[in-house]
C-alpha positions as CSV (number, residue, x, y, z in Angstrom):
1,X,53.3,-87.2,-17.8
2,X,52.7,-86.7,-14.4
3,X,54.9,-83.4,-14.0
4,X,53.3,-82.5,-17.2
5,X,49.9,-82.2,-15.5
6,X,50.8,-80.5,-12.7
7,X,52.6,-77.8,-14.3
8,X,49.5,-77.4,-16.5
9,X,47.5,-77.4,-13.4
10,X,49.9,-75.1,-11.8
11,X,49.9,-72.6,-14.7
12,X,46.4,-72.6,-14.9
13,X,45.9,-71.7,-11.2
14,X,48.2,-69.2,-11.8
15,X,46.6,-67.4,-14.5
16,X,43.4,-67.8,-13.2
17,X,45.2,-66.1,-9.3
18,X,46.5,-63.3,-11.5
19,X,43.0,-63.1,-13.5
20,X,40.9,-62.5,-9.9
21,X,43.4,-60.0,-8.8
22,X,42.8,-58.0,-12.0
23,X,39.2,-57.8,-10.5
24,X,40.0,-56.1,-7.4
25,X,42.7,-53.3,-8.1
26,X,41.7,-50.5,-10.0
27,X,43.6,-49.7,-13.2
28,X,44.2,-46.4,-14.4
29,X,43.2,-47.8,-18.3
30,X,39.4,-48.3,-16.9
31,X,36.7,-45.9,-17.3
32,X,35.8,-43.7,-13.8
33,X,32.5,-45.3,-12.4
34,X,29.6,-43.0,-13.9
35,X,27.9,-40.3,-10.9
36,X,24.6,-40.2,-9.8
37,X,22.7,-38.1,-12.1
38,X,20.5,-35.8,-10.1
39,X,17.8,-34.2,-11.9
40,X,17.3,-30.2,-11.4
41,X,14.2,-28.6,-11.2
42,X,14.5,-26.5,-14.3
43,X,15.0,-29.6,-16.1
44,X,11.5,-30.6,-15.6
45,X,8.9,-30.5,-18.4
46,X,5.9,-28.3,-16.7
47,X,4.2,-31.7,-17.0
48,X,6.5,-33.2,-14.9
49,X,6.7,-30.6,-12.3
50,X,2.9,-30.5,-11.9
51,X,2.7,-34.3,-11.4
52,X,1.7,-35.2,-8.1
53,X,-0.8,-36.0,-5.3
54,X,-3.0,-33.1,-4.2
55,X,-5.3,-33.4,-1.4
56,X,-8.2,-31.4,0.7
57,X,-11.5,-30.7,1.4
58,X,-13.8,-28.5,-1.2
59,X,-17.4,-27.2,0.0
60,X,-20.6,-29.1,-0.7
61,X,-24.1,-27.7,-1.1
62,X,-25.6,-30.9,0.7
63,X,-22.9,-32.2,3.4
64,X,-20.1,-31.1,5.3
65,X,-17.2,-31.5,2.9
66,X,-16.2,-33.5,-0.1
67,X,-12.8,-34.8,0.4
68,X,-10.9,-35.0,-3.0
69,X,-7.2,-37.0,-3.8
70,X,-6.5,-35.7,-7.2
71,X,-2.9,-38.2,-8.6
72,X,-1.8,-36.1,-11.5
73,X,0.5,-38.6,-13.4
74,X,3.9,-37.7,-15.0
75,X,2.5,-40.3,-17.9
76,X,-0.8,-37.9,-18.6
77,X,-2.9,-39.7,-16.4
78,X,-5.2,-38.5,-14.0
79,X,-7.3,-40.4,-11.1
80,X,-9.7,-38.1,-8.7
81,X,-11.2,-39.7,-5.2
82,X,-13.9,-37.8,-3.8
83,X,-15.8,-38.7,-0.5
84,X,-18.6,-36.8,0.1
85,X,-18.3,-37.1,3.8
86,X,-20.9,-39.2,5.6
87,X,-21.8,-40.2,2.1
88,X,-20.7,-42.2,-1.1
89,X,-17.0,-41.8,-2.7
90,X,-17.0,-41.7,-6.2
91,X,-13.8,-42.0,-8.7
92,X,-13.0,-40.8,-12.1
93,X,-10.5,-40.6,-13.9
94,X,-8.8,-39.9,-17.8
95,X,-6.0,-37.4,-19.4
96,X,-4.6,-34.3,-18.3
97,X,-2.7,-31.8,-19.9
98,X,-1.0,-28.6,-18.9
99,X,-0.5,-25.5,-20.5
100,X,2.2,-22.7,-21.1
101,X,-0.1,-20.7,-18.2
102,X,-0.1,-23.7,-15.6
103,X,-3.5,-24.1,-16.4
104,X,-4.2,-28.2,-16.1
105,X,-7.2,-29.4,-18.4
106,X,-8.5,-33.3,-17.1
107,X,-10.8,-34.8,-19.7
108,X,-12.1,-38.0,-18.5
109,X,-12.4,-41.1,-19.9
110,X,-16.1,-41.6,-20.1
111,X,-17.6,-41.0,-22.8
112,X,-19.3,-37.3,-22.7
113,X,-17.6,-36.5,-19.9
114,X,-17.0,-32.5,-19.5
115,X,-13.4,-31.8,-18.8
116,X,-12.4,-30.1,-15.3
117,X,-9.6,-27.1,-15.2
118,X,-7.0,-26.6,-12.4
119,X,-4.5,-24.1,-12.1
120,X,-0.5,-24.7,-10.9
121,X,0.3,-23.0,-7.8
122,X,3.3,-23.2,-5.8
123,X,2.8,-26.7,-3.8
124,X,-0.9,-26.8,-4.8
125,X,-3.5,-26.5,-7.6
126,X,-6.6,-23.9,-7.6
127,X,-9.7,-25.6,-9.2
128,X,-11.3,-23.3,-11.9
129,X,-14.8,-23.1,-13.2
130,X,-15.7,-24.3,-16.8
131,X,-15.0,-20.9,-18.1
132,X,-10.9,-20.9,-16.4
133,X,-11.6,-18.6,-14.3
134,X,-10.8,-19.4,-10.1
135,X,-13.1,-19.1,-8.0
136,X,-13.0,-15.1,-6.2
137,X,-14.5,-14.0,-2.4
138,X,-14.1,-15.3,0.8
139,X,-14.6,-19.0,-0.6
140,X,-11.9,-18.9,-3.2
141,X,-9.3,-20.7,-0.7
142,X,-11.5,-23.6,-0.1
143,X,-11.3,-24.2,-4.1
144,X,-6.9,-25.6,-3.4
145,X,-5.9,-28.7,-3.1
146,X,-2.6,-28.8,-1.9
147,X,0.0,-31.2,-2.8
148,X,1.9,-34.1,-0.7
149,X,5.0,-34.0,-0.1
């Protein structure tokens, strides 16, 4: 009985050596371990591509400068920081959507709210007036945020 058991044990230590070895040498039956899949630009909804952080300083009738963070989320979500410098910050935030034309329309989430229009621009957005047009003159750069990086 007792050769019995040690050949079991002996077959089973076996099998389970030959079992671990399988593990570590590659077979030419298995399957090629998948690449990385990198994402191209042009496979980007507009959406997507527009998503972002977009930062800078916009003029103020009152102070020196209102700083605004706009975070346009890939999800539809939008949150906008501005500190009117020396003053109070104030947040809002809601839905945005974008267009065929770039043109992004935010529509917060309070109640009555009027919706704000940007337009895409390469690495930044240009804020427009209620009527989607960008500001023009020698103030119309001070209307871009430009996006982080």
């Amino acid at each position: 009985m007792k050769n019995a058991s040690r050949i079991s044990i002996a077959a089973l230590c076996a099998a389970a050596a030959l079992g671990l070895a399988g593990c570590n040498s590659p077979s030419s039956g298995t399957a090629p371990e998948a690449a990385p899949v990198q994402v191209q630009a042009q496979d980007l909804t507009p959406m997507q591509k527009a998503a972002g952080v977009y930062a800078g300083e916009l003029p103020c009738a009152d102070c020196s400068g209102i700083r605004t963070t706009l975070y346009l989320r890939a999800n539809g979500v939008y949150t906008r920081i501005s500190e009117y410098v020396g003053r109070d910050t104030f947040e809002d935030g809601g839905q945005w959507t974008i267009d065929e034309k770039g043109v992004v329309t935010m529509t917060p989430a309070v109640k009555g709210g009027q919706p704000s229009l940007a337009r895409v621009e390469e690495g930044a957005v240009r804020l427009l007036n209620a009527d989607g047009d960008a500001v023009e003159g020698p103030m119309a750069d001070l209307y871009v945020l430009k996006k982080d990086q």
